[in-house]
C-alpha positions as CSV (number, residue, x, y, z in Angstrom):
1,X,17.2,15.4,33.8
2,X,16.5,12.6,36.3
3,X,15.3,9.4,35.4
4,X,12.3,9.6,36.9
5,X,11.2,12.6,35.0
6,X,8.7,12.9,32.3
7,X,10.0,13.2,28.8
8,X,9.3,14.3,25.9
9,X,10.0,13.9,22.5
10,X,8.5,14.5,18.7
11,X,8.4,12.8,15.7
12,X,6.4,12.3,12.9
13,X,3.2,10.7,13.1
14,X,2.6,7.6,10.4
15,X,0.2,5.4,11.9
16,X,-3.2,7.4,14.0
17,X,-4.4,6.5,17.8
18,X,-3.3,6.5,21.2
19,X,-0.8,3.9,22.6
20,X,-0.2,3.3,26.4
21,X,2.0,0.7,27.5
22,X,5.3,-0.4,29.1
23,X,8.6,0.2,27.0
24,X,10.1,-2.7,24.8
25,X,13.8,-1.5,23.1
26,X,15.0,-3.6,20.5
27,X,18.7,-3.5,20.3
28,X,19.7,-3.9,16.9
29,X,23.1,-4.5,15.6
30,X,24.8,-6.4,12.7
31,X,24.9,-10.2,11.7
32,X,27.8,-11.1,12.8
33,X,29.1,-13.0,9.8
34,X,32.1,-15.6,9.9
35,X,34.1,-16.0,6.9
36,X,36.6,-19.2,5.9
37,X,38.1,-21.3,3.1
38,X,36.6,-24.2,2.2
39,X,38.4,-26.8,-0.2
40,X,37.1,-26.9,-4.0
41,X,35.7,-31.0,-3.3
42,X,32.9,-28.7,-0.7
43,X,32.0,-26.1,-3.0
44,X,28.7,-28.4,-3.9
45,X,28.1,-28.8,-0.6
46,X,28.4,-25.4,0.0
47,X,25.8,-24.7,-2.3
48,X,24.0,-27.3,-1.3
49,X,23.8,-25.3,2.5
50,X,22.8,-22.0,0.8
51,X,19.7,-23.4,-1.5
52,X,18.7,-25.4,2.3
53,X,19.0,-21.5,3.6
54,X,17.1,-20.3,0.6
55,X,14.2,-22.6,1.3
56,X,14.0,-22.1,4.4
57,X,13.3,-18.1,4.0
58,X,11.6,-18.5,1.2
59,X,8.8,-20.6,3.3
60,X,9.4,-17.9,6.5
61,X,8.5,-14.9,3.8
62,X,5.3,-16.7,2.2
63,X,4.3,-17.2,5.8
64,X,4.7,-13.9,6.5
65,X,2.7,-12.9,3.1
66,X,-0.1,-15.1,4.2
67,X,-0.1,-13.0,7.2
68,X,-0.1,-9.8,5.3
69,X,-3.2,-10.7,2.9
70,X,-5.1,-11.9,6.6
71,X,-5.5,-8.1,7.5
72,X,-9.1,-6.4,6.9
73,X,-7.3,-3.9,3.8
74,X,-4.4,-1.9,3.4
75,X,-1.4,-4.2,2.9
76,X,-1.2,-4.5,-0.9
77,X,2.5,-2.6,-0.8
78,X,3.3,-5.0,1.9
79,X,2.5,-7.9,-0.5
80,X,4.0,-6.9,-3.3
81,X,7.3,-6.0,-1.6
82,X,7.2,-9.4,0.1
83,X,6.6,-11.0,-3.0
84,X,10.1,-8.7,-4.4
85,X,12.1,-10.3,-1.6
86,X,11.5,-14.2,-2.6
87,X,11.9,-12.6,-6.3
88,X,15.4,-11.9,-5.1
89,X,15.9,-15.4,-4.1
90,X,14.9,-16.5,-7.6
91,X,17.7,-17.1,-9.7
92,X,18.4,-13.0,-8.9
93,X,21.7,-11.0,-9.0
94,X,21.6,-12.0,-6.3
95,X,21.9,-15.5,-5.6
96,X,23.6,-15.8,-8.9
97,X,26.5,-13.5,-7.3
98,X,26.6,-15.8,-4.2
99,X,26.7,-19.1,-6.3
100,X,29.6,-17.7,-8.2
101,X,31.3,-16.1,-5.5
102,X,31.4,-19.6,-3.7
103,X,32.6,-21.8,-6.8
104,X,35.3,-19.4,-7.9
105,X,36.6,-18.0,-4.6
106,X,35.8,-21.1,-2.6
107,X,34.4,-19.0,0.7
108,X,31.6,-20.0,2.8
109,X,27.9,-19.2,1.8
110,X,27.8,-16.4,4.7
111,X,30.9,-14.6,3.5
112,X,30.0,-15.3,-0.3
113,X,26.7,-13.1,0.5
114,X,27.9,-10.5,2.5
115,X,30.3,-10.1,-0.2
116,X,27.3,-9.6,-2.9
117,X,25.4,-7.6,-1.0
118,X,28.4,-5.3,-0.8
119,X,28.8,-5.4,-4.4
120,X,25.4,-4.9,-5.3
121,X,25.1,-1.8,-3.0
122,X,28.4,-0.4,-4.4
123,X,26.4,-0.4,-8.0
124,X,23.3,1.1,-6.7
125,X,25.6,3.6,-5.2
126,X,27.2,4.6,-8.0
127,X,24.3,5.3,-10.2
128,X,23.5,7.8,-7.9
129,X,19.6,7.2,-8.2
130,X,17.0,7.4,-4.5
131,X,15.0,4.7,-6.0
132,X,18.0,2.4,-6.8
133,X,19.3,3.2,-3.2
134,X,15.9,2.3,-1.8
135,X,16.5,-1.1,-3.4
136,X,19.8,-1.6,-2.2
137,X,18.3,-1.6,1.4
138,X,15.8,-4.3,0.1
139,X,19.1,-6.7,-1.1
140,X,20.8,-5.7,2.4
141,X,17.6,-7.2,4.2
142,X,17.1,-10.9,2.1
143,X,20.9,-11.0,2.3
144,X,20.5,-10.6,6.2
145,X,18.2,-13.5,6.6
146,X,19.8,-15.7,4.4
147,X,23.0,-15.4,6.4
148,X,20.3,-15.8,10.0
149,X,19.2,-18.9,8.2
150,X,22.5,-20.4,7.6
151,X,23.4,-19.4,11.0
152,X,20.4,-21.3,12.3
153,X,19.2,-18.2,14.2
154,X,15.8,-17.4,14.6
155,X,14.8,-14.3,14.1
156,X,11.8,-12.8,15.9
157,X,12.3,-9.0,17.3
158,X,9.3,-9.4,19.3
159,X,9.2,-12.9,20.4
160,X,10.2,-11.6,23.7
161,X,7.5,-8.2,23.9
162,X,5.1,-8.1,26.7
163,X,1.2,-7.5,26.3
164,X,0.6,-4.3,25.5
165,X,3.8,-3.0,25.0
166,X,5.4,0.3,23.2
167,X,8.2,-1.0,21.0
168,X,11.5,1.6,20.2
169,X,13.9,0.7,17.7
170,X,16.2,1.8,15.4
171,X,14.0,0.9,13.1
172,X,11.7,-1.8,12.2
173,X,11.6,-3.7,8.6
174,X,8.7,-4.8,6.8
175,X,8.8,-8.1,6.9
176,X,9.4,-7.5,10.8
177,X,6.2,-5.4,11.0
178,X,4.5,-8.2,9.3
179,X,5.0,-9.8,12.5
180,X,3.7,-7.9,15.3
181,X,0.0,-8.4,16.4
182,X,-2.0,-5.7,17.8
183,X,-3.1,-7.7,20.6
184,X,0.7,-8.1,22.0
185,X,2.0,-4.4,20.2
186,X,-0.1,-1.5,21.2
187,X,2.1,0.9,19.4
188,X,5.9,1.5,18.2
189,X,8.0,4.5,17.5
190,X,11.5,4.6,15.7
191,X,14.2,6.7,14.7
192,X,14.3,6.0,11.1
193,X,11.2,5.6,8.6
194,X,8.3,7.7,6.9
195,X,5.0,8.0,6.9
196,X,4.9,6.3,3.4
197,X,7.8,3.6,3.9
198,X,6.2,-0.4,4.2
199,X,6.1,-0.6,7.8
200,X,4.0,2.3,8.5
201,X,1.8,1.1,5.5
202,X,1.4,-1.9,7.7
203,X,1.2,-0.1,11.0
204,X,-2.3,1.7,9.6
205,X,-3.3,-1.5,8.0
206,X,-3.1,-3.5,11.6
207,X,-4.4,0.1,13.2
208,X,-1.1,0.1,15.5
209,X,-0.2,4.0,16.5
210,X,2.8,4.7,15.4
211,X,5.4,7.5,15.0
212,X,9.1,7.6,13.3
213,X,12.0,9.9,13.0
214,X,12.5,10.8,16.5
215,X,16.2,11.4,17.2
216,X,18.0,10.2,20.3
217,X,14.8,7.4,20.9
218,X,16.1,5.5,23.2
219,X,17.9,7.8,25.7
220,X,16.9,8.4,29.3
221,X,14.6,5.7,28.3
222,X,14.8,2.1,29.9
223,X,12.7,-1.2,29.2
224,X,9.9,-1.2,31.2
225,X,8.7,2.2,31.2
226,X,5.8,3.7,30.8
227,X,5.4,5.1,27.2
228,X,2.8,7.2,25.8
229,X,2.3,7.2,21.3
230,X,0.5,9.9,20.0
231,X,0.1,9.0,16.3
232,X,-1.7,11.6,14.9
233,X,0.6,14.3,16.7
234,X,3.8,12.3,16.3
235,X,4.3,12.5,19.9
236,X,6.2,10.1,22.8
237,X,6.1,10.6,26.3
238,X,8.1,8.4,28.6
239,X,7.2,8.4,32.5
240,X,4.3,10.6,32.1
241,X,3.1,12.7,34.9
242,X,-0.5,11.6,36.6
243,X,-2.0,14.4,35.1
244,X,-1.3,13.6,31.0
245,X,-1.5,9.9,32.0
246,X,-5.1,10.0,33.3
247,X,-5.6,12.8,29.7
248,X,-4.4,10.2,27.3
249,X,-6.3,7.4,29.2
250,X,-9.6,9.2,28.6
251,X,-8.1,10.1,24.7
252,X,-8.1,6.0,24.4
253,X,-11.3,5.6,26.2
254,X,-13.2,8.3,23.7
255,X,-11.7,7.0,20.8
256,X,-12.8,3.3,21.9
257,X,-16.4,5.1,21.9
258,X,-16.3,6.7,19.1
259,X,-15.4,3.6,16.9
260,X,-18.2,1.7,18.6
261,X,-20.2,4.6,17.3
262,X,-18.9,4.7,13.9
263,X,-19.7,1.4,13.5
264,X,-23.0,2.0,14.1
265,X,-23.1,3.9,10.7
266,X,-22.9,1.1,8.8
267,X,-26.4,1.0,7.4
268,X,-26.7,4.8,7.2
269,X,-27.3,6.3,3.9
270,X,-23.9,8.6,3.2
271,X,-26.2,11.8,2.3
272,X,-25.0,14.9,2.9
273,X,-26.8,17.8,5.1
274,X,-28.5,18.9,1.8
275,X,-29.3,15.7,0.7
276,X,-27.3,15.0,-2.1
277,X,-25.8,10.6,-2.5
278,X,-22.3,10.1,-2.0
279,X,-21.4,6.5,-3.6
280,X,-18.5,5.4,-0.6
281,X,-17.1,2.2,-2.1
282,X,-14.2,0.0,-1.0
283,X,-11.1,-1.2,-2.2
284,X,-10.6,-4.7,-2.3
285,X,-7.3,-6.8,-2.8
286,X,-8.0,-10.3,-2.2
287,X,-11.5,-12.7,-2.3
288,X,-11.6,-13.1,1.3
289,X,-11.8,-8.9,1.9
290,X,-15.7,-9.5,0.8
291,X,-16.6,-10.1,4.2
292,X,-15.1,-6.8,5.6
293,X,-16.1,-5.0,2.3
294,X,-19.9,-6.1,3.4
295,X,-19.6,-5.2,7.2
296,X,-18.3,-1.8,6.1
297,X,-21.6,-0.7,4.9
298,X,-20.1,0.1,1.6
299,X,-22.4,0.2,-1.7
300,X,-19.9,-1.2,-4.4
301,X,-16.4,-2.0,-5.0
302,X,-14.4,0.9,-6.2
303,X,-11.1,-1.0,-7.0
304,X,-10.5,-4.7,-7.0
305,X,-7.0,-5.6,-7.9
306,X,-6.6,-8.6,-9.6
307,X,-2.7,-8.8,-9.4
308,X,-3.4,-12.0,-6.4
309,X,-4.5,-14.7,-9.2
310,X,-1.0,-13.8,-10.5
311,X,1.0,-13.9,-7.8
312,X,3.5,-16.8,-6.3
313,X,2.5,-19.3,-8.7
314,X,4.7,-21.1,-11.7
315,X,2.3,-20.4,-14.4
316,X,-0.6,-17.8,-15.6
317,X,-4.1,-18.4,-14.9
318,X,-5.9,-19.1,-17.7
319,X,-9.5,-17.3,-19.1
320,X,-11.5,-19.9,-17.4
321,X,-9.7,-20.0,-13.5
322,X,-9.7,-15.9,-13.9
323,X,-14.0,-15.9,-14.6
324,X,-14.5,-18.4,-12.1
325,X,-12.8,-16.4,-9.8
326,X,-14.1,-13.0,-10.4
327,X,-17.9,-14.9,-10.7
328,X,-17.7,-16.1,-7.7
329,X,-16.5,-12.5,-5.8
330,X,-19.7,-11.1,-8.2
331,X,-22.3,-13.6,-6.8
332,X,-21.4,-13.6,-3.3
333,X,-21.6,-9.5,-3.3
334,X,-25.4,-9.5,-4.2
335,X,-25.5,-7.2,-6.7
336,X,-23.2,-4.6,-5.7
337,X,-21.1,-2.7,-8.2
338,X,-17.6,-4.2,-8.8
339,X,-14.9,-2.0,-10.5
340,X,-12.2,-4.7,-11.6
341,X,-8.6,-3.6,-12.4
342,X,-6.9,-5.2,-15.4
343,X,-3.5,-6.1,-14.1
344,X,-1.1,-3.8,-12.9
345,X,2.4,-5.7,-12.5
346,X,5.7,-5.5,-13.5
347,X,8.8,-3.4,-12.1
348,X,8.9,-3.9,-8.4
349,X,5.1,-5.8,-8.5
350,X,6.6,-9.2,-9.3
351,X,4.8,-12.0,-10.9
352,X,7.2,-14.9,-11.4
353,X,4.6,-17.0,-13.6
354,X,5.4,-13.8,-16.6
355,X,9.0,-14.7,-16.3
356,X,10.8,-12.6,-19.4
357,X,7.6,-10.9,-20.2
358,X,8.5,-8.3,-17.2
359,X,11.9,-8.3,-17.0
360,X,14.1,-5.7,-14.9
361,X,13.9,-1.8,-15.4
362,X,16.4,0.7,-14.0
363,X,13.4,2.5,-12.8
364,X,10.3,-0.4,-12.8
365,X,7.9,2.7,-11.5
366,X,8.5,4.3,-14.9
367,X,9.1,0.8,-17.1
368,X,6.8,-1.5,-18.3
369,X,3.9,-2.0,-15.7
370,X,0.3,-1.9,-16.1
371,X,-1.2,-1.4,-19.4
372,X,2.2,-1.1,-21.0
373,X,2.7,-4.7,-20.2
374,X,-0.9,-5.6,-21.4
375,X,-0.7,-4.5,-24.7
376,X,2.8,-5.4,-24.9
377,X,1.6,-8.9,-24.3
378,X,-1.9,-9.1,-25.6
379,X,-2.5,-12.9,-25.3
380,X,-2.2,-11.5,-21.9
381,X,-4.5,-8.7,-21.7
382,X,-7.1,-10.6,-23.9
383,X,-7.1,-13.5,-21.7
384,X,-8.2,-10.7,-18.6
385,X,-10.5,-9.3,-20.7
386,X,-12.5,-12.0,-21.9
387,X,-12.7,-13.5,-18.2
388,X,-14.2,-10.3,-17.4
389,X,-16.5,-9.9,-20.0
390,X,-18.1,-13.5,-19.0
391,X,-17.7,-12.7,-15.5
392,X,-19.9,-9.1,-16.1
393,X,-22.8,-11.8,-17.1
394,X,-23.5,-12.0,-13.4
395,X,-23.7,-8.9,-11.6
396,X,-22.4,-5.6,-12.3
397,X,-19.0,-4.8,-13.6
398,X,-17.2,-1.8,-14.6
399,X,-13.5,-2.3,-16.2
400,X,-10.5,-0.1,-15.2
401,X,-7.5,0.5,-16.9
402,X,-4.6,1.3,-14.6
403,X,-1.8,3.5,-15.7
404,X,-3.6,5.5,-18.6
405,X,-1.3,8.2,-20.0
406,X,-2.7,8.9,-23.8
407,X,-6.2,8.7,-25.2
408,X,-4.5,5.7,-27.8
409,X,-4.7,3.5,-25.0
410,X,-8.2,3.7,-24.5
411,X,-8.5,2.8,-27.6
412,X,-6.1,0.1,-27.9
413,X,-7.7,-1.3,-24.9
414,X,-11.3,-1.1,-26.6
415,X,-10.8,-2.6,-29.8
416,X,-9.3,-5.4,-27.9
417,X,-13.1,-5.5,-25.9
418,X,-14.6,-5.6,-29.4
419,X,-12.8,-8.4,-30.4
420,X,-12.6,-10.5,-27.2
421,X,-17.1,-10.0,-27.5
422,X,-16.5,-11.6,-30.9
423,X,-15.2,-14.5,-29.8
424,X,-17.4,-15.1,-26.9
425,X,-20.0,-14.8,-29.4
426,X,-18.4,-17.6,-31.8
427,X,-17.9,-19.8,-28.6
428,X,-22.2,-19.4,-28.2
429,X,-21.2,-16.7,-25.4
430,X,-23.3,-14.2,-25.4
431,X,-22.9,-11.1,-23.8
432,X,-26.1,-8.9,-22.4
433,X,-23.4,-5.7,-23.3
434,X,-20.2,-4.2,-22.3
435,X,-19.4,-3.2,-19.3
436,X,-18.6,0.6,-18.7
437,X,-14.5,1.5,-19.5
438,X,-12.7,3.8,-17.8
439,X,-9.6,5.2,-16.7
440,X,-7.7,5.2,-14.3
441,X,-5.9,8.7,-13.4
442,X,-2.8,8.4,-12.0
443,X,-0.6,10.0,-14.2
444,X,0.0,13.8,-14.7
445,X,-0.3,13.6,-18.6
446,X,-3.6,11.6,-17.8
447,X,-5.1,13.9,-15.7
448,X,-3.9,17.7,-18.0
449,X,-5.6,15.6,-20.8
450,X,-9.1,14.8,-18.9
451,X,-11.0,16.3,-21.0
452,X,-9.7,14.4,-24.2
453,X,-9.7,11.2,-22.5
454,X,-13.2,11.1,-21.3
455,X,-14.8,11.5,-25.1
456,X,-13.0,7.7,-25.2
457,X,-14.0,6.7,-21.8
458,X,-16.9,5.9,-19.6
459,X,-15.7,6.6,-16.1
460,X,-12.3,7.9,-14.1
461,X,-10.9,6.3,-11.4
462,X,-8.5,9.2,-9.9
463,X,-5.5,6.6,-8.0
464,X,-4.1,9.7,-5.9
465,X,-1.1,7.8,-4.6
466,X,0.4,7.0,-7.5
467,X,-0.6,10.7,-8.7
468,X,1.1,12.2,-5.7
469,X,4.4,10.2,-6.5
470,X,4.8,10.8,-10.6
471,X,4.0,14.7,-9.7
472,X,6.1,15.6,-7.3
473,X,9.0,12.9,-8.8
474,X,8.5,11.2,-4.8
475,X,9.1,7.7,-4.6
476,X,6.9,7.1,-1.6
477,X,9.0,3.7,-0.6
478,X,11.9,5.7,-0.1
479,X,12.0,6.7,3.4
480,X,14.7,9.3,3.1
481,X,12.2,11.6,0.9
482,X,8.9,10.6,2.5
483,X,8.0,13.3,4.3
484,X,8.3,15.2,1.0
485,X,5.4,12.9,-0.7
486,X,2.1,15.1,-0.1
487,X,-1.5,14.6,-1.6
488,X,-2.8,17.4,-0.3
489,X,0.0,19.7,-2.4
490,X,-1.1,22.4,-4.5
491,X,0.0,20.5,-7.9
492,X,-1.6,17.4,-7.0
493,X,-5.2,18.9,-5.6
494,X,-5.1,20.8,-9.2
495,X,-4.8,17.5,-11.3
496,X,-7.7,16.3,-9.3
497,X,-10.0,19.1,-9.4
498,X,-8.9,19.6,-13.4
499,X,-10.1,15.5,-13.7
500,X,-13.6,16.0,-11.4
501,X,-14.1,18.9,-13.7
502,X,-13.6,17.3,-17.1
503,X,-16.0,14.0,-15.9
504,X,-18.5,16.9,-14.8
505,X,-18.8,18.1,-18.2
506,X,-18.3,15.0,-20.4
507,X,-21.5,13.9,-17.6
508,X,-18.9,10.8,-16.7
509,X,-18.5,9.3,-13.4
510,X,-15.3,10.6,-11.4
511,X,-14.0,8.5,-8.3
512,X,-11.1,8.8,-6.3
513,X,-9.4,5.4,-5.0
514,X,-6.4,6.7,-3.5
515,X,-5.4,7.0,0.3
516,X,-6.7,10.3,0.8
517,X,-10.2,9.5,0.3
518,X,-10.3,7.4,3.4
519,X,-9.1,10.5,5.0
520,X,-12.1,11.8,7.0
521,X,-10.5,15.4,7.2
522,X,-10.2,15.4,3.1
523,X,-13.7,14.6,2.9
524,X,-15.6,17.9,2.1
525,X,-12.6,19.0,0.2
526,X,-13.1,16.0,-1.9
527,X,-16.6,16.5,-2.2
528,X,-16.2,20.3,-2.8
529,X,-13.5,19.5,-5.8
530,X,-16.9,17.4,-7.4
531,X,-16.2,14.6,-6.4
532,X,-19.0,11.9,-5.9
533,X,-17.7,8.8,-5.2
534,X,-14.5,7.5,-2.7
535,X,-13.2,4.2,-2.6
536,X,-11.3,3.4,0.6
537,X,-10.2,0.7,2.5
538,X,-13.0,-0.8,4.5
539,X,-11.7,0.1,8.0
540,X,-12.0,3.8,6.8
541,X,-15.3,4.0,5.6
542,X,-17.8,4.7,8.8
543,X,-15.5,8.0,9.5
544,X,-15.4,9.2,6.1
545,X,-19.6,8.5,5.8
546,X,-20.0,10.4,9.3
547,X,-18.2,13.3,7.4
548,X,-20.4,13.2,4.9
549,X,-23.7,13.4,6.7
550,X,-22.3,16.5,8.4
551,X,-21.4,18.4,5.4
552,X,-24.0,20.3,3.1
553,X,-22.1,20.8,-0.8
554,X,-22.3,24.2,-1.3
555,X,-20.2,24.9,2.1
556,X,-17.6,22.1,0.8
557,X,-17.3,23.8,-2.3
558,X,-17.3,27.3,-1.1
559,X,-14.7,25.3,1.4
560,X,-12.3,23.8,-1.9
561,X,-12.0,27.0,-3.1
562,X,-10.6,28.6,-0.2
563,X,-8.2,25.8,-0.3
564,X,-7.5,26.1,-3.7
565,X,-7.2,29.8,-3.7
566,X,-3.9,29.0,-1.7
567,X,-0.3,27.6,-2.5
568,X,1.6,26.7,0.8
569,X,1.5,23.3,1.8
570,X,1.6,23.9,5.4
571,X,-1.8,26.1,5.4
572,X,-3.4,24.0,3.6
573,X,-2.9,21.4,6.3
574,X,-3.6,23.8,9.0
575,X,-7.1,24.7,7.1
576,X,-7.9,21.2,6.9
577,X,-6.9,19.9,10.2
578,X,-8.9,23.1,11.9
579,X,-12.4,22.5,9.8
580,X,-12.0,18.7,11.0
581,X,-11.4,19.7,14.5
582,X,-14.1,22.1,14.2
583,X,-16.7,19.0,13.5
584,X,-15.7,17.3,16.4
585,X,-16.8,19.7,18.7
């Protein structure tokens, strides 16, 4: 093949759109990592160098975070695993390891961690457990930047990209996909990496096309080249022809007036063909998502997380800084409906402030997280509660439970309502009622026991990622299974049609928060399952209310059940994919 020739090759697609741009290959290799004696009267210096290197990424990763929690919606994993890495440089196994390995074997602080990081993977290894693996990859990366940092190199992969350029790697971290703006980065495409690994969660969340697992990337390909990312197909195209250059120009150009148009939806009522209200909410993760939350033309939040008042901070906020802060999210969104999770943290969602309370789990996706944790540590849980009781005062609230699996929990959760009202009421606070209580669905036991769990509750909240995961045993951070993790499989559409049936009869509300329902081409299968109301990121929302105003319910029901009537993955995606095609027309 000459070099002049247009190639080809195919992927996976993890990140939608159209990039066009001029090649950027990042050569990635190994730190190379010196290793040397040093005499027992330097060992506190030593250490002294490696807490200076702590420090210093420690401050590079919360400025990286701070860059995270900046984007419009979407980067909650990314948060939470940057938030894991400084949790590493905490007094971990890890840095214990390197402390030790430097007093007792008197090496210098770069060797001492390489040597940890070895050890540490050798363990994972052994255990012979994906998620454990996964993690090992996550030690491998903090132990790599603490050995840049006491090299005094500088790390930035794409310090050096042109404007508008198509990045290929190996792959691309994370914390390295933090980095890259979409003004300087029109698109990216690497060998390794899944459509639910972090750095695709981040490429939708800064709406950079992007496409991963394509073998041989880089050959016949040099710097400089013109490189065509087709996200949706999983597509790349170096040195494209005039003809499928000039076809993907007008794909950009299209897609640029289509979002214009979109956008012009946002004060459209989401009403179907037949008239029937869709309630399109949005997720929210931090205050300053209001904003976007308004401009989206949303009518409510379906999920706000409440994990960032416990985040990066020495201690736990207390009853009073947790009302003033929900009060003030209340009163600035003007009535709207505001769905507020209690806390879901623990396992991999660090919170150093809970110190021992958390603690370490072989498998944290499975340990104590969530509502375990909350009624494991009720001081904790009541504290939530009662800050959302007084918050509910102004405005209106709803209260979700996250991780749900047993109709005993609901109950737990609702004496513990009872008696944080009583004590309002002896403070002279006094409530205008409860707030509604429901569950959220996001574990399989949860959803084959709907129908007992919604005589205890008031609402579902149906969180399809995490219900994608515990069915099919996927953990969707672990890029060497990812394209295995599927919300639109068989198993996992059941569960949610079983939980939109049981709120139907027991005349409950039933929304779905997960990923899926800012997928416009789910939409009238959502809708033709029952459900009512989707909470999405805010980004998401005009597409998903165009859908809706082009879809009458009987036809998306009569729609689900053609979709439900069949068992292969793969058709189902062809069936979906062909109706949404068919709307475009």
């Amino acid at each position: 093949m000459k070099n002049d020739a247009e190639h080809k090759g195919i992927g996976i697609g993890i990140a939608p759109g159209v990039a066009i741009g001029p090649a950027f290959i990042i050569e990635q290799s190994g730190v190379p990592v010196p290793e040397y004696d040093i005499p027992s009267v330097q060992v506190e210096k030593e250490l002294k160098r490696l807490h200076g290197a702590i420090a210093k990424v420690q401050k590079h990763l919360a400025q990286v975070r701070q860059k995270a929690e900046s984007l419009p919606a979407g980067a909650e994993d990314m948060t939470l695993l940057l938030d894991a890495y400084k949790g590493m440089l905490s007094g971990s196994r890890l840095v214990r390891g390197v402390e030790e390995i430097i007093a007792k074997q008197r090496v210098n602080a770069e060797a001492a961690i390489q040597k940890q990081i070895g050890a540490l993977k050798a363990g994972f290894a052994a255990m012979n457990d994906p998620y454990l693996a996964a993690r090992a990859d996550d030690v491998g990366e903090v132990g790599n930047r603490l050995i840049r940092a006491l090299l005094q190199q500088n790390y930035n992969p794409f310090a050096d990209a042109p404007e508008g350029c198509v990045i290929l790697a190996e792959e691309i971290t994370p914390a390295d996909a933090a980095l890259m703006s979409p003004g300087r980065v029109a698109g990216f495409a690497t060998v390794l990496g899944g459509a639910e690994g972090h750095a695709a969660i981040m490429a939708r969340a800064l709406g950079i096309p992007a496409i991963s697992g394509v073998g041989a990337l880089t050959h016949g390909i040099r710097t400089g080249d013109t490189i065509i990312i087709d996200g949706r197909k999983g597509e790349i195209i170096a040195r494209p022809d005039a003809v499928t250059l000039q076809h993907y120009r007008q794909e950009v150009s299209r897609k640029k007036q289509e979002d214009r148009r979109l956008k012009g939806l946002r004060d459209v009522p989401a009403v179907t063909v037949d008239g029937k209200d869709i309630s399109l909410q949005a997720n929210m993760e931090l205050p300053r998502d209001v904003d976007a939350v308004l401009e989206s033309g949303a009518v409510g939040i379906g999920l706000l997380r409440t994990e960032f008042m416990f985040m990066n901070r020495p201690s736990l906020p207390d009853e009073d800084e947790q009302y003033h802060a929900l009060r003030k999210m209340i009163e600035k969104l003007g009535g709207m409906q505001l769905t507020i999770r209690t806390l879901d943290v623990g396992g991999e969602k660090l919170a150093s402030a809970l110190g021992e309370a958390v603690g370490e789990s072989a498998n944290p996706a499975l340990g104590l997280r969530a509502i375990r944790l909350g009624l494991k540590q009720p001081k904790l849980l009541d504290a939530q509660l009662s800050a959302i009781l007084r918050a509910s005062m102004h405005g209106s609230v709803r209260i979700l439970i996250p991780m749900v699996s047993s109709v005993a929990q609901m109950h737990a959760v609702r004496a513990r309502i009872l008696q944080a009202e009583r004590r309002l009421h002896r403070r002279g606070i006094k409530l205008k009622g409860l707030p509604p209580l429901g569950a959220m669905i996001e574990i399989p036991s949860a959803a084959l026991m709907a129908d007992a769990l919604a005589k205890v509750c008031d609402f579902f909240s149906i969180g399809s990622n995490d219900l994608t995961q515990y069915t099919l045993a996927i953990d969707r951070g672990d890029e060497r299974v990812a394209e295995l993790y599927n919300p639109f499989h068989p198993a996992v559409l059941r569960l949610i049609q079983f939980t939109a049936a049981a709120g139907w009869r027991a005349n409950i509300p039933v929304s779905l928060c997960g990923e899926i329902a800012g997928d416009a081409r789910a939409t009238a299968l959502l809708l033709g399952l029952g459900l009512r109301e989707l909470s999405m990121s805010p980004l998401r929302l005009p597409a998903v209310k165009n859908e809706v105003t082009q879809v009458a319910l009987p036809h998306a029901a009569e729609f689900a059940e053609r979709i439900m009537n069949k068992t292969d993955e793969v058709e189902i995606m062809t069936m979906l994919k062909e109706r949404f095609a068919g709307t475009k027309r």
